[in-house]
C-alpha positions, 0 to 999 in steps of 0.5 A: 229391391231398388227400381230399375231403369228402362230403357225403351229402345222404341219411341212408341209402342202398344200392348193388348193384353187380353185374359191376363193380369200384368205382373211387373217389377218396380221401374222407371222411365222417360216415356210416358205410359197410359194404361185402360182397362177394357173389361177386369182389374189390373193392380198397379203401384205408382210413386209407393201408391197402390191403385186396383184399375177396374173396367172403363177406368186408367191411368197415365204415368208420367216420366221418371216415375216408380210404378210396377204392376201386380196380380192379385187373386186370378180375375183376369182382365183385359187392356192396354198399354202404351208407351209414348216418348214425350219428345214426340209430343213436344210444343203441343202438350206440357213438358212431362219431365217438368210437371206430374199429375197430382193422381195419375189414376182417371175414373171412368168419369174423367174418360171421355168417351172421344178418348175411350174411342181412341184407345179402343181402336189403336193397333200395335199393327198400325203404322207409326204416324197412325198410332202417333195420330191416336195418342194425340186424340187420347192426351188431348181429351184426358189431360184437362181431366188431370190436375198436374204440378210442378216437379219437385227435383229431390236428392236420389239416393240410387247411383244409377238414375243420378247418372241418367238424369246427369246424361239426359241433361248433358248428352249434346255435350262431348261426355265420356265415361271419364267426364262423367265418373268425374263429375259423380266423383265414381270409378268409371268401372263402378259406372260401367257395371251399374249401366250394364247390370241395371240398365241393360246396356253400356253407356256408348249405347245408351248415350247413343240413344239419347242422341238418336232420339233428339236428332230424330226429334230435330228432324222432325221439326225442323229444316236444319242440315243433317250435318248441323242435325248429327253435331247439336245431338252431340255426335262427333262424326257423320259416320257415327250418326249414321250408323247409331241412327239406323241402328235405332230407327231402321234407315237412314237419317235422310231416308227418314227425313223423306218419311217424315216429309210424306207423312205431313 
């Protein structure tokens, strides 16, 4: 079974999982993922590499790699996941969608304990600047404990992450479902079924997200105009920002702007 695609529709989220060994299928995504093991195993596959993550021990799984977890035997554990937008992160720490750790396995020696302290106390109930703050403690102490490398771009045989590395690289472009089954030299109805039948959603959706994602990215660090914001995120109307904006963040694109100023 090939992996599939996920999309994350949230830029930041944390999961406890408690007496319970995680069980999931191949996939991949843009978001960064840190898994910690409070107390047990859990068993995790990463780029065809098996990895058994015990008590005190990690690991961090960057953009765009194939990983799924698995159970083996009935050893409970206890842990958590978190899943971060590497966007978020942006103009602090490397580019994760250009390099990728030589292991993304940590032993519990590679963990300092500043960064154990962070994962211990970061709630899924916290509010979002919060858990924002957490992960900038947790990447800063585990990152100089990781020997990273440059990504090798090399050709994918599956059809539906050649669309999505095509999109993340043109979607503040006018691209339509037309442009891009040209480029792909695809039936456009082909595309519509993969993006519905293994991304979960349809292309203006996701196309939508990426552009929400980057706008609030712009917001984020820079002063420029909403309306100069919704046009470099490639939106071709006002309107349509708006309403794909709130549609994803929960408020508006100024509404969240003013969030962002009071968080600082």
């Amino acid at each position: 079974m090939l992996p599939f695609y996920e999309v994350q529709a949230k830029d930041l989220r944390v999961f406890h999982l408690v007496a319970r060994q995680l069980a999931f299928p191949a996939h991949l995504h843009r978001n960064i993922e840190i898994l910690y093991v409070f107390s047990g195993v859990q068993y995790l596959e990463i780029e065809g590499k098996a990895y058994a993550v015990h008590a005190g021990e990690g690991a961090i799984i960057f953009p765009d790699m194939v990983h799924r977890y698995y159970k083996q035997g009935e050893q409970p554990a206890d842990a958590v996941l978190i899943l971060c937008n590497p966007q978020l992160l942006g103009g602090v720490f490397p580019d994760f969608e250009k390099f990728q750790p030589l292991t993304p396995y940590l032993t519990n020696e590679k963990i300092p304990e500043e960064a154990v302290y962070a994962l211990k106390h970061i709630k899924k109930k916290d509010e979002f600047a919060v858990k924002l703050g957490w992960i900038y403690v947790i990447m800063s102490h585990l990152l100089p404990h990781m020997e990273l490398r440059q990504r090798k771009r090399i050709p994918v045989p599956d059809m539906s992450k050649k669309m999505i590395e095509y999109v993340a690289d043109h979607f503040t472009e006018p691209i339509t479902l037309d442009s891009l089954a040209a480029e792909l030299c695809v039936s456009k109805y082909y595309i519509s079924h993969i993006f519905s039948d293994r991304i979960k959603m349809n292309f203006r959706q996701y196309l939508g997200l990426l552009r929400a994602e980057y706008a609030a990215k712009l917001i984020r660090t820079t002063d420029a105009a909403l309306s100069a914001v919704s046009s470099n995120a490639g939106f071709d109307s006002q309107r349509t920002f708006n309403r794909v904006f709130h549609a994803k963040y929960g408020m508006s694109p100024r509404e969240y702007r003013n969030h962002v100023r009071r968080s600082k």
